[in-house]
KOLKOLGU-357655 format. One record per residue (C-alpha): residue in three letters; x, y, z; residue number from 1. Coordinates in steps of 0.05 Angstrom, whole numbers. Layout:
N
dogu_xx_yy_zz_fiti
ALA_X_Y_Z_NUM;
...
//
This chain:
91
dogu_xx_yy_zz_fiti
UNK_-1406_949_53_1;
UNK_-1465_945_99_2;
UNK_-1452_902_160_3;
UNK_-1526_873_190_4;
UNK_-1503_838_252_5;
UNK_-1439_799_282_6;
UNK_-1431_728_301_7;
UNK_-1394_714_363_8;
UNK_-1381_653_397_9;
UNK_-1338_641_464_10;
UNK_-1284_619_408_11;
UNK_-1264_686_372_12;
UNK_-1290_726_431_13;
UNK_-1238_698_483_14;
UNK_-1184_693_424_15;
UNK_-1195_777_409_16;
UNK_-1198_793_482_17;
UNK_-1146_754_515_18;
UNK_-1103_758_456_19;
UNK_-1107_823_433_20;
UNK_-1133_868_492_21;
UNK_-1193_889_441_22;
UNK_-1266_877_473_23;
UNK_-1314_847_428_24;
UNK_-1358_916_440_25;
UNK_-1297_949_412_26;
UNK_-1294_913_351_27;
UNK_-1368_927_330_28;
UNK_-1355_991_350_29;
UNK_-1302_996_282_30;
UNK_-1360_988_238_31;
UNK_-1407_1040_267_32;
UNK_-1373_1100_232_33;
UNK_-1352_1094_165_34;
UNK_-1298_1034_171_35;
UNK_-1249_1028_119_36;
UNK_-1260_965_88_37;
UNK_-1210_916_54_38;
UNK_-1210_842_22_39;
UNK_-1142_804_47_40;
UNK_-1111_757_4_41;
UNK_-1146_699_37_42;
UNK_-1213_723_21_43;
UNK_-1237_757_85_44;
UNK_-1246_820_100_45;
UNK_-1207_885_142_46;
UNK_-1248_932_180_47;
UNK_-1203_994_195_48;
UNK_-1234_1055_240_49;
UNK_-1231_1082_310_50;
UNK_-1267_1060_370_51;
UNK_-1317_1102_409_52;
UNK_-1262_1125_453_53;
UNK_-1221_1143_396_54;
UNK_-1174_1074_391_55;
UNK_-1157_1062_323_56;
UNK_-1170_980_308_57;
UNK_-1159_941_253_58;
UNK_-1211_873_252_59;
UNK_-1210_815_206_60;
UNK_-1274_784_189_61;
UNK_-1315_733_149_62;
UNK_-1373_757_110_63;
UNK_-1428_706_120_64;
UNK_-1492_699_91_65;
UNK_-1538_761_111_66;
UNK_-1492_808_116_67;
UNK_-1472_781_179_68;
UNK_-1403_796_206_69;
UNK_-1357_735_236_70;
UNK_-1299_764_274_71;
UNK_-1240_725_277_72;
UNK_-1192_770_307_73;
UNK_-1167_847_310_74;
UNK_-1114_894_333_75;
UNK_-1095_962_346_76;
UNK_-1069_994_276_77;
UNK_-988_997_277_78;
UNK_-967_1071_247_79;
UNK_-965_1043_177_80;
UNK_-1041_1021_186_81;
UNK_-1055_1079_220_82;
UNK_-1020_1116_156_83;
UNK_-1055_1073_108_84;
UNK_-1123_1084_133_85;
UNK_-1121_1161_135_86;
UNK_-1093_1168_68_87;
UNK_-1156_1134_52_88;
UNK_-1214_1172_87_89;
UNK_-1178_1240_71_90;
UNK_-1157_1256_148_91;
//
């Protein structure tokens, strides 16, 4: 999946950073390197990959029209995440 640009607003930007500790930079970041992506149930989207500083963040998103990434919220991966994702990308 090819991400073209993100959509922030003061909305999800306050809601990632106050309630998660995860910088808005930081979630972009996630979709730099080789993210692994998922669909959820309710039809948005998982980004799972590490920061530049090597913190390992899992962000939901909405896909909308242009490629364009809507954030809506993210977290650091638990250890079953963290599991999950390098079974995946062969780490």
């Amino acid at each position: 999946m090819k991400i073209t640009g993100f959509e922030w607003d003061e909305g999800n930007a306050l809601h990632i950073e106050l309630g998660h500790g995860v910088d808005p930079g930081e979630a972009e970041e996630v979709f730099a390197v080789r993210p692994l992506f998922r669909k959820t149930k309710k039809g948005h989207y998982l980004a799972m990959g590490p920061t530049g500083d090597g913190r390992f963040l899992t962000v939901v998103f909405e896909l909308k029209k242009g490629k364009i990434a809507r954030v809506i919220t993210g977290w650091d991966m638990n250890d079953a995440e963290r599991k999950y994702y390098r079974k995946r990308k062969g780490r």
